[in-house]
C-alpha positions as protocol buffer text, in pm:
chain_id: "A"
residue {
  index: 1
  type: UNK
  ca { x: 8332 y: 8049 z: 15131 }
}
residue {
  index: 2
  type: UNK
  ca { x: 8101 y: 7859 z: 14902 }
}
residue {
  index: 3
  type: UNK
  ca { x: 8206 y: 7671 z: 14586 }
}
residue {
  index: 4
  type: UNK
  ca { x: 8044 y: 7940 z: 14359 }
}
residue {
  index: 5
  type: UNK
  ca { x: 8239 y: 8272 z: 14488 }
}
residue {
  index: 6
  type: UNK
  ca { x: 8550 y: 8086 z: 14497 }
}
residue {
  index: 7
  type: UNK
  ca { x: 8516 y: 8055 z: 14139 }
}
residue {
  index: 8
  type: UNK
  ca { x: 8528 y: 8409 z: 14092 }
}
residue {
  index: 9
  type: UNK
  ca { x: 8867 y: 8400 z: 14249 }
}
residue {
  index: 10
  type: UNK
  ca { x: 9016 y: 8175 z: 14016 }
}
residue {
  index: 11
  type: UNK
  ca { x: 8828 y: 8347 z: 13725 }
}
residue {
  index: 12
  type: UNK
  ca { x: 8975 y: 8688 z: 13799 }
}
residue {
  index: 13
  type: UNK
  ca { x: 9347 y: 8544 z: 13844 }
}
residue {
  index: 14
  type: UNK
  ca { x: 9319 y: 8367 z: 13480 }
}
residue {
  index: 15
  type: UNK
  ca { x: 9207 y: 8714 z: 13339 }
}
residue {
  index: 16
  type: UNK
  ca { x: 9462 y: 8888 z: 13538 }
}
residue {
  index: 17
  type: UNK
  ca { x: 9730 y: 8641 z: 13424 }
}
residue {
  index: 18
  type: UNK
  ca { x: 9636 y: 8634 z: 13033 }
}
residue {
  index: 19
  type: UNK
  ca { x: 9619 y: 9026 z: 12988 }
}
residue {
  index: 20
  type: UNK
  ca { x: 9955 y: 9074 z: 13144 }
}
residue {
  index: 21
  type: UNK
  ca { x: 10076 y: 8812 z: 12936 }
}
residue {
  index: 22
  type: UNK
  ca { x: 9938 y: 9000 z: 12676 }
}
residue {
  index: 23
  type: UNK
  ca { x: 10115 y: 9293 z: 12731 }
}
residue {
  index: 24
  type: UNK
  ca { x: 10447 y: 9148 z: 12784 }
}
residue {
  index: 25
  type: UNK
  ca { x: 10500 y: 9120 z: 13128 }
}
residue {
  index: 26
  type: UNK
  ca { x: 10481 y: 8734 z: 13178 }
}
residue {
  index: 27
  type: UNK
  ca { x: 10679 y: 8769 z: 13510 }
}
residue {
  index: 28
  type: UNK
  ca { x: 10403 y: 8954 z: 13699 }
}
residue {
  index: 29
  type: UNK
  ca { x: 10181 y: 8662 z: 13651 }
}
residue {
  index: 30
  type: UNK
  ca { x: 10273 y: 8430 z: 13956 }
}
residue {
  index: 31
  type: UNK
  ca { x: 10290 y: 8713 z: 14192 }
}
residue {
  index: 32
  type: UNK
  ca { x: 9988 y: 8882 z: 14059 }
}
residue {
  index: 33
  type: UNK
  ca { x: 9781 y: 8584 z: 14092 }
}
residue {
  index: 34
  type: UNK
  ca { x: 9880 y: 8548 z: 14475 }
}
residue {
  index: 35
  type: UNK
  ca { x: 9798 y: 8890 z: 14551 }
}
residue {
  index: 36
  type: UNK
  ca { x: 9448 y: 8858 z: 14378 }
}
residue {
  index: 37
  type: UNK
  ca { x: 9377 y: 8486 z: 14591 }
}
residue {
  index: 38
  type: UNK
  ca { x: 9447 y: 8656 z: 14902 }
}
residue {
  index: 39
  type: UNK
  ca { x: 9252 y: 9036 z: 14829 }
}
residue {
  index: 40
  type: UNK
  ca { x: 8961 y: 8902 z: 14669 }
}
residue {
  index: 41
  type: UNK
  ca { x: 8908 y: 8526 z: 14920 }
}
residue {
  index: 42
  type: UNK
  ca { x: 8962 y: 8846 z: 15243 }
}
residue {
  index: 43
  type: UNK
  ca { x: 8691 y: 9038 z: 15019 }
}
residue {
  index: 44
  type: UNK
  ca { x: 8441 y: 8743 z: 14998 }
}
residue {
  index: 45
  type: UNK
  ca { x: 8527 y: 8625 z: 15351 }
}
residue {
  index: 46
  type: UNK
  ca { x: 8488 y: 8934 z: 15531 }
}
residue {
  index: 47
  type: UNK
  ca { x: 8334 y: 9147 z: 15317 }
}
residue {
  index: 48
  type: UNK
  ca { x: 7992 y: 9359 z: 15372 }
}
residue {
  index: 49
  type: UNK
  ca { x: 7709 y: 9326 z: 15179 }
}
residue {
  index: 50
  type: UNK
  ca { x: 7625 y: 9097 z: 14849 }
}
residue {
  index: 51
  type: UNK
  ca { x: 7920 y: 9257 z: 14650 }
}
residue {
  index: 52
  type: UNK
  ca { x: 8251 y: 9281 z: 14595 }
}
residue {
  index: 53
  type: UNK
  ca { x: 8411 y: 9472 z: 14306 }
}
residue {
  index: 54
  type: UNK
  ca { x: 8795 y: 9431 z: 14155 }
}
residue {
  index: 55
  type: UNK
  ca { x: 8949 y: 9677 z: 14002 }
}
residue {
  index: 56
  type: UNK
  ca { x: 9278 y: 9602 z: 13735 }
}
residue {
  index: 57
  type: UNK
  ca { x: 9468 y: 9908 z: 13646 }
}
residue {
  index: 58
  type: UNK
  ca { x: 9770 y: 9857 z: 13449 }
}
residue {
  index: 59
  type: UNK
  ca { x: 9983 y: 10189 z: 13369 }
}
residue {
  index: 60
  type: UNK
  ca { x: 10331 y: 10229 z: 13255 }
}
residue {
  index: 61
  type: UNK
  ca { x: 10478 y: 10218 z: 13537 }
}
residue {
  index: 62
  type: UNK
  ca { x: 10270 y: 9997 z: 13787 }
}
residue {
  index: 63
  type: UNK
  ca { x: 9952 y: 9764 z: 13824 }
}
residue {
  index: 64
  type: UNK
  ca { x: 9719 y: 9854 z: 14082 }
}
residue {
  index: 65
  type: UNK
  ca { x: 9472 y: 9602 z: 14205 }
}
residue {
  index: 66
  type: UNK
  ca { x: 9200 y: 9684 z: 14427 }
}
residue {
  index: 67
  type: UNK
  ca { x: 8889 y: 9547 z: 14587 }
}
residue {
  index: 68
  type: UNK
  ca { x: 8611 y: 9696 z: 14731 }
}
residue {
  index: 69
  type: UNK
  ca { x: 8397 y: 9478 z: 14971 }
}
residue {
  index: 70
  type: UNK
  ca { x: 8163 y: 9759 z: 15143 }
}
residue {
  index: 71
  type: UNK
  ca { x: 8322 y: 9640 z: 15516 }
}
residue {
  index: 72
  type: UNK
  ca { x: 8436 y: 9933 z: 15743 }
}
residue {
  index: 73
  type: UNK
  ca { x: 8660 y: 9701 z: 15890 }
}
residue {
  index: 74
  type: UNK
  ca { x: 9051 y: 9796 z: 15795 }
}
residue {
  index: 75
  type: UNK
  ca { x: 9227 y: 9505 z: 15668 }
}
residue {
  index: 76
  type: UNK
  ca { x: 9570 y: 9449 z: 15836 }
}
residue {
  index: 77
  type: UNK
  ca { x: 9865 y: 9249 z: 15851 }
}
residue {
  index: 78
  type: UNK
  ca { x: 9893 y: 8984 z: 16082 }
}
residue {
  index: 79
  type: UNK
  ca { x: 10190 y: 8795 z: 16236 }
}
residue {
  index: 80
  type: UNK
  ca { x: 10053 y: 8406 z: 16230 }
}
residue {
  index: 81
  type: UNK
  ca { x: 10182 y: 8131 z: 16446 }
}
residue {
  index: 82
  type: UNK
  ca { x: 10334 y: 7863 z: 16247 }
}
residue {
  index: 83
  type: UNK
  ca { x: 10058 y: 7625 z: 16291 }
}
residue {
  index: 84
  type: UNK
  ca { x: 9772 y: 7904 z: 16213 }
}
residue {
  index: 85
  type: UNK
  ca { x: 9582 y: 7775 z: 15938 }
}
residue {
  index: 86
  type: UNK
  ca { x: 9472 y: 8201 z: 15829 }
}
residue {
  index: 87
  type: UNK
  ca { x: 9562 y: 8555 z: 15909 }
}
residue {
  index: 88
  type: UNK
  ca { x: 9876 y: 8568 z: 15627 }
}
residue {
  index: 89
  type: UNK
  ca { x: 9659 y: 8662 z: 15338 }
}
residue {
  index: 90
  type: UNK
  ca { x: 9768 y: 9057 z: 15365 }
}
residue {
  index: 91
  type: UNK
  ca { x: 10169 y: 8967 z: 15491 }
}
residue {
  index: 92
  type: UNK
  ca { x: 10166 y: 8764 z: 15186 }
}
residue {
  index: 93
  type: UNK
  ca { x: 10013 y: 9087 z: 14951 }
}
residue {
  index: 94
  type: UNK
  ca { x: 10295 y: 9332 z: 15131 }
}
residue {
  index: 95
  type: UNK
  ca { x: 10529 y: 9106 z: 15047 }
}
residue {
  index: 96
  type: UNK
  ca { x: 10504 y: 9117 z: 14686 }
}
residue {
  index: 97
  type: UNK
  ca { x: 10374 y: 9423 z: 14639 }
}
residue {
  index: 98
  type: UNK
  ca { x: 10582 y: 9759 z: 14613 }
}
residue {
  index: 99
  type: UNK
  ca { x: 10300 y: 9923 z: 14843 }
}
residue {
  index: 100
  type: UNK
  ca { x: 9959 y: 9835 z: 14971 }
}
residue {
  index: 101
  type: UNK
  ca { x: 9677 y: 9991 z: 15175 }
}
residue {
  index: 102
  type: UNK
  ca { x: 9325 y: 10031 z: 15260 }
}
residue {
  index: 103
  type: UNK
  ca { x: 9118 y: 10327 z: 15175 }
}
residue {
  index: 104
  type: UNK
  ca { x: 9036 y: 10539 z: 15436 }
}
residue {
  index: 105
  type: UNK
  ca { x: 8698 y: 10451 z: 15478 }
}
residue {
  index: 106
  type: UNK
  ca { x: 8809 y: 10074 z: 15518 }
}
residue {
  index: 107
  type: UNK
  ca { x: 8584 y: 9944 z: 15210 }
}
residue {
  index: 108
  type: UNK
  ca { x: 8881 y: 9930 z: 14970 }
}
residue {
  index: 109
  type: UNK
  ca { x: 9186 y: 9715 z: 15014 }
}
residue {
  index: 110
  type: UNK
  ca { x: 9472 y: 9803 z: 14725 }
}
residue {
  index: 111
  type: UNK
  ca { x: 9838 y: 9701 z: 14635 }
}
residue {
  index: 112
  type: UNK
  ca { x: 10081 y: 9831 z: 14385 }
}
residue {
  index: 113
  type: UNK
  ca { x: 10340 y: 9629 z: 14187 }
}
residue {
  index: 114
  type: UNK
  ca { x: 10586 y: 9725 z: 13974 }
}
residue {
  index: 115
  type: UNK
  ca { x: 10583 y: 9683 z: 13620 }
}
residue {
  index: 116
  type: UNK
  ca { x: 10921 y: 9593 z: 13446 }
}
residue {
  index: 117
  type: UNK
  ca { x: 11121 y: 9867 z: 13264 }
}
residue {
  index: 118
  type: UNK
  ca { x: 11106 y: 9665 z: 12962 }
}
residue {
  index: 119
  type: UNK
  ca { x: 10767 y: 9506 z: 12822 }
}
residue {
  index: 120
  type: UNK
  ca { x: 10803 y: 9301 z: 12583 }
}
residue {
  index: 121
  type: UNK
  ca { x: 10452 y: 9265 z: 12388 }
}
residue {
  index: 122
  type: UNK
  ca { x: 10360 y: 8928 z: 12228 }
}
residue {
  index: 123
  type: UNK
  ca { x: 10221 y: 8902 z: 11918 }
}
């Protein structure tokens, strides 16, 4: 992946990670970040075309992120060897998220995490 795209991935997790410290829910962050590294690197890696789009929702009751990297191809989970270098990125997402996918056509990859019952909003 060249220098400039991975920038993108960092600059999406710092986003990510200030709005939902924004909204009070400063223990998403870590996890959040994770899944973003591993959705949007499989995105750039793998992806079809000369974009990739990100999607943030943040509800109530969950956050939903999604990317969208125009490839038919279904992402899936793997089961790596020990000494495999890649092919974790989308164990890693199901494990801390509360569900994840891909869209039916295969261009979208999602995951869902659950927001805290109590936000606490800083001021």
């Amino acid at each position: 992946m060249p220098e400039h795209e991975g920038r993108w991935v960092g600059h999406l997790r710092r986003i990510s990670a200030a709005k939902l410290r924004h909204w009070g829910f400063p223990g998403l962050v870590e996890d959040t970040k994770s899944a973003i590294s591993e959705l949007v690197t499989n995105a750039l890696l793998h992806g079809m075309g000369d974009k990739v789009a990100f999607r943030f929702l943040l509800t109530i009751d969950v956050l939903a992120l999604e990317v969208d990297d125009g490839s038919p191809e279904r992402a899936h989970v793997n089961t790596a060897d020990p000494d495999d270098e890649n092919g974790r990125g989308m164990f890693i997402v199901s494990a801390l998220s509360t569900l994840c996918g891909v869209s039916p056509d295969g261009t979208k990859t999602w995951c869902v995490l659950t927001i805290p019952t109590t936000p606490r909003r800083s001021r």
